[in-house]
SEDREN-441999 format. One record per residue: residue number from 0; y, x, z of N, C-alpha, C, CB in turn. Coordinates in steps of 0.001 Angstrom, whole numbers, m for minus. Glycine has a CB too. Example, Ala and Ser with C-alpha at 12.3 -4.5 7.8 and 13.67 -1.06 7.14 Angstrom:
BEGIN
 pos    n.yy    n.xx    n.zz   ca.yy   ca.xx   ca.zz    c.yy    c.xx    c.zz   cb.yy   cb.xx   cb.zz
   0   m5690   13190    7800   m4500   12300    7800   m3300   13200    7800   m4473   11308    9046
   1   m2250   12850    7080   m1060   13670    7140      30   12900    7870    m598   14084    5725
This chain:
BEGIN
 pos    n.yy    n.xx    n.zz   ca.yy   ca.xx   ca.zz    c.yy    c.xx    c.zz   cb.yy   cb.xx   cb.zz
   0  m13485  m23211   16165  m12533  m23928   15355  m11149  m23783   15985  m12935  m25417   15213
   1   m9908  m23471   14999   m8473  m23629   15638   m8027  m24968   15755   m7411  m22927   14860
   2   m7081  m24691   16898   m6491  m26284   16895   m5023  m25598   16717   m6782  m27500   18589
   3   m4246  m26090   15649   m3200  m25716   15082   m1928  m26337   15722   m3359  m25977   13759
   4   m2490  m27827   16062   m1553  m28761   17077    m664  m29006   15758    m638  m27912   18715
   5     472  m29446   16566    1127  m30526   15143    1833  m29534   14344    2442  m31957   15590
   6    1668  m30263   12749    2759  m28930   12013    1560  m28753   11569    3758  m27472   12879
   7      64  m28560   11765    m411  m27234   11025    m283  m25922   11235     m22  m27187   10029
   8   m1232  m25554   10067   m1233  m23699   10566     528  m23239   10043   m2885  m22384    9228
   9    1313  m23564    9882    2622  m23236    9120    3680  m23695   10191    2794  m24090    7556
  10    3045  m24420   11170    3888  m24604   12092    5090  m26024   12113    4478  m23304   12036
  11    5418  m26833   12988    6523  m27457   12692    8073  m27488   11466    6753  m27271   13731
  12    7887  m26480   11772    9492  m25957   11260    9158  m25500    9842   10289  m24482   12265
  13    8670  m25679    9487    8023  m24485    8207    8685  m25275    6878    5783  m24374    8035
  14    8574  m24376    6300    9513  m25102    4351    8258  m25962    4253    9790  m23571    2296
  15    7651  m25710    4229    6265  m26905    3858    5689  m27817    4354    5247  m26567    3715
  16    6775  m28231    5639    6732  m29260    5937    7368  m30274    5778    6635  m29189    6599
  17    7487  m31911    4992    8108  m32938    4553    8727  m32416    3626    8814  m33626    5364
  18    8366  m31295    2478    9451  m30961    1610   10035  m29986    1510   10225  m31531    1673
  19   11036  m30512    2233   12134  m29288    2831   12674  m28658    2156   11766  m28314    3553
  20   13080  m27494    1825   13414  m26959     671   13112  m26311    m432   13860  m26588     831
  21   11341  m26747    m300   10784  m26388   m1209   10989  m27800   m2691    9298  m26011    m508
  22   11391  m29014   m1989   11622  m29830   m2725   13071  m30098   m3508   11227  m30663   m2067
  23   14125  m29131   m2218   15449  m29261   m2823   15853  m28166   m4015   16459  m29150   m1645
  24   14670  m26997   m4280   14689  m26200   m4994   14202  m26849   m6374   14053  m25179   m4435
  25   13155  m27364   m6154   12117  m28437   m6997   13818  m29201   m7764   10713  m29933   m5534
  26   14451  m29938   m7164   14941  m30739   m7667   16292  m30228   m8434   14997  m31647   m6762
  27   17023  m28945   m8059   17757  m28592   m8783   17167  m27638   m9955   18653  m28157   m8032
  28   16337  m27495  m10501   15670  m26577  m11087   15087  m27398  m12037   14817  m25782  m10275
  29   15084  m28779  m11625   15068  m30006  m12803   16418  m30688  m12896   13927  m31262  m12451
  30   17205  m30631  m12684   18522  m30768  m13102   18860  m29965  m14109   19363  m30589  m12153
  31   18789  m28429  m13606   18945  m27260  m14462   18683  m27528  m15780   18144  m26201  m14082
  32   17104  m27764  m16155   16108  m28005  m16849   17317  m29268  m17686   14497  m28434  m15888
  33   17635  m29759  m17403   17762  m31223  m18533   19474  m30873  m18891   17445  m33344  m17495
  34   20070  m29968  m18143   21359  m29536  m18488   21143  m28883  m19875   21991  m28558  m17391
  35   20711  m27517  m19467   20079  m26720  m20763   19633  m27358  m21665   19061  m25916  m20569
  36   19053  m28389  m21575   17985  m28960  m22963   19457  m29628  m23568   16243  m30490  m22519
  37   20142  m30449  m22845   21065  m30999  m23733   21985  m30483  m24162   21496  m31837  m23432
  38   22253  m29347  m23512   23249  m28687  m24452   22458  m27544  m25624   24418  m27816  m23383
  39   21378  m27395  m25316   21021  m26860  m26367   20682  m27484  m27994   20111  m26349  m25849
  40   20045  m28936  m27702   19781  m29364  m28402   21137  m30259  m29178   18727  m29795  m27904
  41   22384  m29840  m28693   23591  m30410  m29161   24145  m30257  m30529   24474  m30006  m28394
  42   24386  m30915  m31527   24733  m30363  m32960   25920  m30709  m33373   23866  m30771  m34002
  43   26249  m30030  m34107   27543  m29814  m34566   27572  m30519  m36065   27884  m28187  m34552
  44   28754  m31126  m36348   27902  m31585  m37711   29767  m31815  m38081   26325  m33386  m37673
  45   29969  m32059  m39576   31155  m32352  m40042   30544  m33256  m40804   32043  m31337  m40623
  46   30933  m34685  m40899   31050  m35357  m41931   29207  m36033  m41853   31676  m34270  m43326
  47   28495  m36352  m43196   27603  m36162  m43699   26614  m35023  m43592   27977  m36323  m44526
  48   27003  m33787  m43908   26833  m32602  m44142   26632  m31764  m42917   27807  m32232  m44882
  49   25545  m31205  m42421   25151  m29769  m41605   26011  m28413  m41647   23781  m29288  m42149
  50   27240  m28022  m41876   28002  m26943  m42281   27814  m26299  m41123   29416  m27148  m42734
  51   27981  m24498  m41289   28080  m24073  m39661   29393  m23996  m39651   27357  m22629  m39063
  52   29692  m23873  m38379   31350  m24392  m37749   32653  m23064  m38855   31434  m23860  m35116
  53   31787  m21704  m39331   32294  m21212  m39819   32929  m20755  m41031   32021  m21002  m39489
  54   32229  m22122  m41873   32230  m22317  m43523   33830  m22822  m43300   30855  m23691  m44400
  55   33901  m21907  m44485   35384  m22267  m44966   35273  m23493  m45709   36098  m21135  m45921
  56   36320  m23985  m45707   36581  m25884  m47087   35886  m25021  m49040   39962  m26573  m47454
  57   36296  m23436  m48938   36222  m23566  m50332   34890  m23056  m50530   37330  m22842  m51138
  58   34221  m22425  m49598   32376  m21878  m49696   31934  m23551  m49695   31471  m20636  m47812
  59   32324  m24640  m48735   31937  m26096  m48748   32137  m27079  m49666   32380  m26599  m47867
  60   33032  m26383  m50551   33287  m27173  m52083   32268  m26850  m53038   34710  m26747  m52858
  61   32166  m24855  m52937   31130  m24484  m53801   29845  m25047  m53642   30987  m23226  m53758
  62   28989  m25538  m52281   28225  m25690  m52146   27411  m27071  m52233   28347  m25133  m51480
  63   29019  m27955  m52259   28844  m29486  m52743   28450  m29336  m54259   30353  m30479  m52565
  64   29033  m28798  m55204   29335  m28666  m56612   28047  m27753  m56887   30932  m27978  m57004
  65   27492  m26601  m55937   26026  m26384  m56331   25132  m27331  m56279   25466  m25500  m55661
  66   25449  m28364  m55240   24245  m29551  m55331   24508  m30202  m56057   23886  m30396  m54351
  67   25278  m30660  m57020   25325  m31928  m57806   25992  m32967  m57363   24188  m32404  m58026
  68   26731  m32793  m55566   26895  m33661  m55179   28715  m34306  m55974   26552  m33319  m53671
  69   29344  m33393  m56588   30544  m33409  m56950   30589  m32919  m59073   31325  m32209  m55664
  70   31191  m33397  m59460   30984  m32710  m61100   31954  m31962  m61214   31012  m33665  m62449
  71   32183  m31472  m62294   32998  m29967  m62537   34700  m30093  m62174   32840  m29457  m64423
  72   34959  m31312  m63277   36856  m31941  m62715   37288  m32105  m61655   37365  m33239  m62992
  73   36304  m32428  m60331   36929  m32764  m59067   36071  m31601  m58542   36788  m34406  m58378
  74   35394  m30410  m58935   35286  m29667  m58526   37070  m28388  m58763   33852  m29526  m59019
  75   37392  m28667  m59877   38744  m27935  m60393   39760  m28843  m59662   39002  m27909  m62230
  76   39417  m30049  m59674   40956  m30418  m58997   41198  m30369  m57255   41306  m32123  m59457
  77   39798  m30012  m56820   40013  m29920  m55095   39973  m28303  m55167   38526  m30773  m53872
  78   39295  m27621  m55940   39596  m26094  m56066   40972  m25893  m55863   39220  m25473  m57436
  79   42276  m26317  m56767   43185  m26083  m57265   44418  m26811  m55619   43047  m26786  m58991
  80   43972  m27806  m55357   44665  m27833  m54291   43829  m27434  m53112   45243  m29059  m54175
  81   43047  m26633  m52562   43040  m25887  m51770   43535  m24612  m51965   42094  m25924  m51435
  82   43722  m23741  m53192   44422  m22712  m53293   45750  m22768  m53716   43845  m22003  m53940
  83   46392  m24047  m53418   47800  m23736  m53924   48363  m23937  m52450   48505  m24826  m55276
């Protein structure tokens, strides 16, 4: 049988002992982890409405007025002052 003496077979000094930096790796690598998630899961939103950041006001008029959400007159009268 070995007698390893203190430390273990890895020795005193070893990353695997109390942690060490196997834990300080551990712990930024879950930092990492919850950075990424929140910025990934971050949304962008205007108003009510899901638009991507690149819709113009008049594709976002058409698309109100395709849903029903607007009727034809205030579809012509916000038409008319966005193109003037």
């Amino acid at each position: 049988m070995m007698n390893y003496g203190y430390g273990g077979p890895f020795g005193h000094y070893s990353i695997f002992s109390y942690g060490g930096i196997t834990m300080m790796i551990l712990f930024v690598a879950v930092i990492a982890l919850v950075v990424y998630l929140l910025v990934k899961n971050r949304s962008f939103t205007t108003g009510d409405h899901n638009f991507p950041p690149e819709a113009d006001a008049l594709n976002i008029l058409k698309q109100r007025f395709a849903a029903g959400e607007i009727d034809e007159a205030e579809f012509l009268k916000i038409k008319e002052k966005l193109l003037s």
